[in-house]
C-alpha positions in Angstrom: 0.0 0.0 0.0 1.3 3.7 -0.6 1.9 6.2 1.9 -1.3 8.3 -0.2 -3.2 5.2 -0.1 -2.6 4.5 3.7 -3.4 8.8 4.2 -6.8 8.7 2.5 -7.7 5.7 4.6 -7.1 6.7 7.8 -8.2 9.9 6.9 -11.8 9.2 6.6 -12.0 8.1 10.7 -12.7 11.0 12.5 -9.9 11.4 15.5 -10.0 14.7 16.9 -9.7 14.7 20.3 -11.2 16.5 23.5 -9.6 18.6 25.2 -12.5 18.6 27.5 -12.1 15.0 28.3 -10.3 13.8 31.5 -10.3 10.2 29.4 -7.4 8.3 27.6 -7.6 9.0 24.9 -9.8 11.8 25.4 -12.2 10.7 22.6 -13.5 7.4 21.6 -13.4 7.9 18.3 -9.5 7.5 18.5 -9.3 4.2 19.2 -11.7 3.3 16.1 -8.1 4.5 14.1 -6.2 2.7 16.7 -7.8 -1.1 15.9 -7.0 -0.4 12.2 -3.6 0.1 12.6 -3.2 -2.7 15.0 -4.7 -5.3 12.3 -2.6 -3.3 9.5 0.4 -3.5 11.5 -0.1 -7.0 12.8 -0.6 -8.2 9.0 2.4 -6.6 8.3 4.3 -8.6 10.2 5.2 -6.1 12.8 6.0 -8.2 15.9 4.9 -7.1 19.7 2.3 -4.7 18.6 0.4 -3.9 21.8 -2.3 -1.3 22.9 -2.0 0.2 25.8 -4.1 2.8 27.4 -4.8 4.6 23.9 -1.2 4.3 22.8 -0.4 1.7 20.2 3.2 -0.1 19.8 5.3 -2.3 18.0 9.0 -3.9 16.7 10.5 -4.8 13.6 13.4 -6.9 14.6 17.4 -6.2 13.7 18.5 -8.3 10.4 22.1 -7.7 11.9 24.8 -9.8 13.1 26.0 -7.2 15.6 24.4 -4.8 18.1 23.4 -1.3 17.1 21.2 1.7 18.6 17.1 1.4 18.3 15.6 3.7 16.5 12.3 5.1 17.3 9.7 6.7 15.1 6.8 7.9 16.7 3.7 9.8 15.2 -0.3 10.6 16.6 -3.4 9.5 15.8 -5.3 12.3 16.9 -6.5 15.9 14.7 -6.8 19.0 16.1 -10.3 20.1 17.8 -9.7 23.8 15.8 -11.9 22.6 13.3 -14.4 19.5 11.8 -12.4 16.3 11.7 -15.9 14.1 11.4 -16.9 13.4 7.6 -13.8 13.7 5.9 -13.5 13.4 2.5 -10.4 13.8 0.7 -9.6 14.2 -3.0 -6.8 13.9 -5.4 -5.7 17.1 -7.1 -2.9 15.5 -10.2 -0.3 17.8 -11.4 -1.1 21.2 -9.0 -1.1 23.7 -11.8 0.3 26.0 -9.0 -2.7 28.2 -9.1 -6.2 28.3 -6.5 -7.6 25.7 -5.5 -11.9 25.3 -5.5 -12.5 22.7 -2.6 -16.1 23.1 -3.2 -18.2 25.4 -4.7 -18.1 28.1 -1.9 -14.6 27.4 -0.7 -11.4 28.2 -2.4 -7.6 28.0 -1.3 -6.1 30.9 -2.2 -2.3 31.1 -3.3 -2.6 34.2 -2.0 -3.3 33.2 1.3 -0.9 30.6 1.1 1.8 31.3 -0.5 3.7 28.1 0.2 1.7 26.9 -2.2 4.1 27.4 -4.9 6.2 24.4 -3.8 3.7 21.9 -4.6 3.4 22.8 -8.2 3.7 19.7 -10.8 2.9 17.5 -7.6 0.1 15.4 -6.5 -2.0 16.9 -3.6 -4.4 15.4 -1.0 -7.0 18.1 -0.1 -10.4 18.5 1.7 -13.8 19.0 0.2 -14.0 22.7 2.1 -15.8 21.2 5.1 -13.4 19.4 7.3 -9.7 19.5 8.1 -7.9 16.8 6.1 -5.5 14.8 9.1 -2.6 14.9 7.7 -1.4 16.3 10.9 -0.7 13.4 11.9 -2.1 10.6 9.9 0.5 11.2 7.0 2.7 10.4 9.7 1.4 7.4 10.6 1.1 6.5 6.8 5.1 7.1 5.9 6.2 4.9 9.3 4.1 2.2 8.5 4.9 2.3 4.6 8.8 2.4 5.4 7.8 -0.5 7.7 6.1 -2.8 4.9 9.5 -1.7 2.6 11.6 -3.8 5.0 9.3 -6.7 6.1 9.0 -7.0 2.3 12.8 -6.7 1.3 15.1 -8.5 3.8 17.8 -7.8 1.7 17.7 -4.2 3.3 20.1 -4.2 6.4 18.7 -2.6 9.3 19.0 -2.4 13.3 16.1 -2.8 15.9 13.2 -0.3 14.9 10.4 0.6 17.4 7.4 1.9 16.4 4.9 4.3 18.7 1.8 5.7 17.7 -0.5 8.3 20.6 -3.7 9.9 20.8 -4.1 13.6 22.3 -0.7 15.4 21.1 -3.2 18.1 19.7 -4.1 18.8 23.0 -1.1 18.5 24.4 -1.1 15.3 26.3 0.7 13.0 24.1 3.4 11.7 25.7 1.4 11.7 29.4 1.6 7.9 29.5 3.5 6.8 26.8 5.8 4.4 27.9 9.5 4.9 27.4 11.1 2.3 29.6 9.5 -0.6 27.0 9.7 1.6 24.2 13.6 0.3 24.1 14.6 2.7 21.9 17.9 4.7 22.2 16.7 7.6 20.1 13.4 8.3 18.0 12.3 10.4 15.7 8.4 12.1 15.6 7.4 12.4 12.4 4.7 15.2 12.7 6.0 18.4 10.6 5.2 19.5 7.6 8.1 20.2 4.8 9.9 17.1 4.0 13.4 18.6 4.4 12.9 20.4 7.8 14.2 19.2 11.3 13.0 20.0 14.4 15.5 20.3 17.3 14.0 23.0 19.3 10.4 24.4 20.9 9.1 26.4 22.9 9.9 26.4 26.2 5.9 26.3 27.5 3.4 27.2 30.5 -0.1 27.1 30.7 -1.6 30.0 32.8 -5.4 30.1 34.7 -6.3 33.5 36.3 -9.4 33.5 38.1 -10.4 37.1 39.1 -13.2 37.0 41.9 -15.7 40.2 42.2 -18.7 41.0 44.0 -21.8 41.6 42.4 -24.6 43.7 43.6 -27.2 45.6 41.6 -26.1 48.7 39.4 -28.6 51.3 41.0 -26.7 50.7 44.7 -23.3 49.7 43.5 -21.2 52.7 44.4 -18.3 52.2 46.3 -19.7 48.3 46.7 -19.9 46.6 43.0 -16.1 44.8 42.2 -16.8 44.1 38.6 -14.4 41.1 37.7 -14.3 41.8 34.3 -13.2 44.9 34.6 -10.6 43.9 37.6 -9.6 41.2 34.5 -8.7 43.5 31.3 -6.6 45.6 33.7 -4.8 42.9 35.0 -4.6 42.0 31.2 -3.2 45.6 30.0 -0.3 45.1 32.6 1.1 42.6 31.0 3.6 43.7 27.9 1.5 44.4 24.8 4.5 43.4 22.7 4.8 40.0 23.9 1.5 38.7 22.8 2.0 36.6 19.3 0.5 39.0 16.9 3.7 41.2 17.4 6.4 38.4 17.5 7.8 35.8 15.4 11.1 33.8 15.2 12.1 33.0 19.0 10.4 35.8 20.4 8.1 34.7 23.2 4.8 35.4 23.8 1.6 35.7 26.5 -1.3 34.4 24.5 -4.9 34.9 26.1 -6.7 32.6 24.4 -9.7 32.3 26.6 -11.7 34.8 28.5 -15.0 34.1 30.1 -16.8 35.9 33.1 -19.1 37.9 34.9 -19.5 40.7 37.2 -18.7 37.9 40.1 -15.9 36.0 38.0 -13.5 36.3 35.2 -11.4 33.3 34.3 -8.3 34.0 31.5 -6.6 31.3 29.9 -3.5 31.8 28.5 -0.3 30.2 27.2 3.2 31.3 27.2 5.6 30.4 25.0 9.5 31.6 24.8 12.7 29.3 23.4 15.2 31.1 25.8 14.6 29.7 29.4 15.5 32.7 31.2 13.0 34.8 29.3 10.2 32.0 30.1 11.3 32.3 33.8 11.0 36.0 33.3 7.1 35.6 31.7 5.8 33.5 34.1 7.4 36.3 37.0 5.3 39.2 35.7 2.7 37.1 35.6 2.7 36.5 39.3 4.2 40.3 40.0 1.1 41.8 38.0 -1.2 39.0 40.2 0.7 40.7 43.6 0.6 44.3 42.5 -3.3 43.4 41.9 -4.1 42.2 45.1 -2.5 44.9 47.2 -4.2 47.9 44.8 -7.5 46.5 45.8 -6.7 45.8 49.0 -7.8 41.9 49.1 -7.0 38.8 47.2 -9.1 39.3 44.1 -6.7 37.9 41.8 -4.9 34.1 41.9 -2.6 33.1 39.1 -2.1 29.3 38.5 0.5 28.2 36.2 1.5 24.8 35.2 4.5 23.8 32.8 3.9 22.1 29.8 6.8 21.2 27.9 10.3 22.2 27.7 13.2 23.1 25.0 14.3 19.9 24.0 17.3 21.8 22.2 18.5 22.0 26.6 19.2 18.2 25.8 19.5 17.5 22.0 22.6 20.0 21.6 24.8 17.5 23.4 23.5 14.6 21.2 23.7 16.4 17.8 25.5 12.8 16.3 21.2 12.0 16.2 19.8 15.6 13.9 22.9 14.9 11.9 21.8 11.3 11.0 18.8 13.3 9.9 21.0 15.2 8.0 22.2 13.0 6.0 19.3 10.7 5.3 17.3 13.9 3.9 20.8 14.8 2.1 21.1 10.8 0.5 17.2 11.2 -0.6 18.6 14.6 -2.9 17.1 17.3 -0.4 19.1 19.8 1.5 17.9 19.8 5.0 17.7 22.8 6.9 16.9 22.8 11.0 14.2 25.1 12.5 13.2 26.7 15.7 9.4 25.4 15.9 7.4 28.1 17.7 5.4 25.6 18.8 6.2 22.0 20.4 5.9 18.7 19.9 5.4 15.0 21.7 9.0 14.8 21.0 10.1 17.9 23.2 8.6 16.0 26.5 9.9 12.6 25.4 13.4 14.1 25.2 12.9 14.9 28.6 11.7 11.5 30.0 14.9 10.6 28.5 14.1 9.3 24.5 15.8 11.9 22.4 13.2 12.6 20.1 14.1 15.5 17.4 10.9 16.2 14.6 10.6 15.0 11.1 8.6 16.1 8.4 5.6 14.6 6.7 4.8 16.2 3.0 1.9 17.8 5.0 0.8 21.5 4.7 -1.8 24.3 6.2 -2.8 22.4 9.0 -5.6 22.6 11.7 -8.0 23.6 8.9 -10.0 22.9 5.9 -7.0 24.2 3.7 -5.0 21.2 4.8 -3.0 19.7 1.9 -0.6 16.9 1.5 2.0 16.6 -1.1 2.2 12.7 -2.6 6.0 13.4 -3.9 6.7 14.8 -0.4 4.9 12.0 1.4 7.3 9.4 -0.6 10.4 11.0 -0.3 9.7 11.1 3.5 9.4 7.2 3.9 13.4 7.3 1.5 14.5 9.3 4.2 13.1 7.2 7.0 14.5 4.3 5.2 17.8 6.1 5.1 18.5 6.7 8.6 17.1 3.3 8.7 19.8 2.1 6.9 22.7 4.6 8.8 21.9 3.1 12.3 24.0 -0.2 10.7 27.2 1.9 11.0 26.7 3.5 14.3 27.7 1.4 17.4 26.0 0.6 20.5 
């Protein structure tokens, strides 16, 4: 089966997950993609595949007379809840002419609005019908792992080490590696494969906090509320305008951080904000999270009470903090993508990825890409070509692992 093949299957089960959900995974619907890739796998020939609380694993065996390191390559099963994942139909666009694209007869991708687009011209692209995100984020993923898997269990001839395969539910909401299980993973290093251009490497995040402020007031009728009413919202947006305007996202890009309020719902009694921070340098996160708490001190004193409580939770860290005294495993990357006719190029995510908290539980995990493009919406597209050149370069650091030594 081809990668496009496998994409447009597994597209069509809806995925996304919950972020609402306190469940693993946090939506059913997950684990109807989960039993497919347990019989696919399993007919395969993959050996050990195993579910386990909504994560789904698996081993292809060394061919090798001698020890080498296990490579891991890890992708998720879940799409974003941004937008529709249920009733996906995708469609095969031959030769992209390069120029818009009508999904349906309402909706149009506009090369004007996406100006990556240009890249894909000649190719072959999976898109959406207009209605629904596509999946390729992550399911073309899953599709190039398990079609560099069948290459092997289908030519022995090709030399290879111990592989370990891992595939998770809920990375969209942030919760993918929560109980994935590392100590029988048994891999040395890994590789997510959950990007987008098939030449890009990912060996450093975000640095990342999530941040709930609940702002308490005290309600009482507008005619008699002099000197009495404590409207929360209004307690809220100035506790909001103390924060630096410039570090919110709409005024920052490369590894500039940012405070993102992406939630805001309340009352005259209560105001809850949501919001994330995000920063690559760890002194600056440090330094985000501080005003944060400074602004929730300053608050309380002005009004005399504590109106204001800030609670922040860590999310994931910089992986680059580990990865940059293991650069022998981005160089392998280098190479493979360099040995399939690609330059490769390394990037700063502004974002994370499963791999940035599995680094940290201690499976050095940098980012691949997947052919994939415009994702979290219904202009999702995924190249064919790209897809394809994504399983040579799996299959190429595939085949480098038999000169490394354990």
């Amino acid at each position: 089966m081809t990668p496009e093949e496998r994409l447009i299957r597994y597209a069509k089960i809806n995925t996304v997950s919950d972020p609402e959900s306190p469940t693993v995974p946090s939506s059913a619907c997950q684990l109807d993609l989960l039993k497919v890739l347990k019989e696919e796998m399993e007919q395969l020939g993959i050996q050990e595949v195993r579910e386990d609380q909504g994560y789904l694993y698996g081993r292809i065996p060394s061919n090798l007379d001698y020890e080498v390191p296990t490579v891991g390559f890890i992708a998720h099963m879940d799409t974003a809840p941004d937008f529709c994942g249920e009733g996906v139909n995708p469609r095969m666009i031959a030769h992209y002419d390069g120029k818009d694209i009508a999904l349906n007869d309402k909706i149009t991708l506009k090369v004007s609005d996406f100006p990556n687009m240009a890249r894909y011209t000649g190719q072959d692209l999976i898109v959406t019908d207009g209605n629904t995100l596509l999946g390729a984020d992550d399911k073309a993923g899953i599709a190039d792992i398990l079609t560099m898997a069948e290459t092997l269990l289908t030519h022995p001839e090709i030399k290879h080490g111990e592989i370990r395969i891992g595939f998770t539910p809920d990375e969209e909401i942030g919760r993918g590696a929560d109980l994935f299980d590392v100590a029988n993973f048994h891999a040395d290093f890994a590789y997510t494969v959950d990007g987008g251009e098939m030449e890009a490497i990912s060996d450093e995040t975000f640095n990342a906090a999530s941040a709930k402020v609940t702002v308490q007031g005290f309600s009482i009728h507008p005619g008699s509320a002099k000197h009495k009413m404590i409207n929360s919202l209004n307690v809220a947006m100035e506790f909001h305008a103390m924060l630096p305007v410039f570090n919110r996202p709409e005024y920052t890009e490369g590894t500039e951080g940012f405070n993102h309020l992406n939630n805001m719902e309340g009352n005259v009694e209560q105001t809850v904000m949501e919001y994330i921070i995000r920063n690559h340098d760890s002194e600056q996160f440090q330094a985000q999270m501080a005003t944060m708490k400074a602004a929730e001190t300053y608050m309380n004193q002005k009004y005399g009470q504590p109106l204001v409580q800030v609670e922040i939770k860590e999310s994931y860290r910089n992986m680059k903090e580990i990865l940059k005294d293991q650069e022998w495993i981005v160089d392998l990357a280098k190479q493979a993508i360099t040995e399939a006719g690609l330059q490769p190029w390394v990037e700063k995510v502004r974002g994370g990825t499963d791999g940035a908290r599995l680094t940290f539980m201690g499976l050095p995990c940098p980012n691949l890409g997947t052919g994939g493009a415009n994702c979290h919406g219904r202009y999702e597209v995924c190249s064919v070509q790209e897809m394809h050149k994504v399983v040579e370069i799996l299959l190429n650091i595939v085949k480098a692992t038999t000169n490394l030594k354990k």
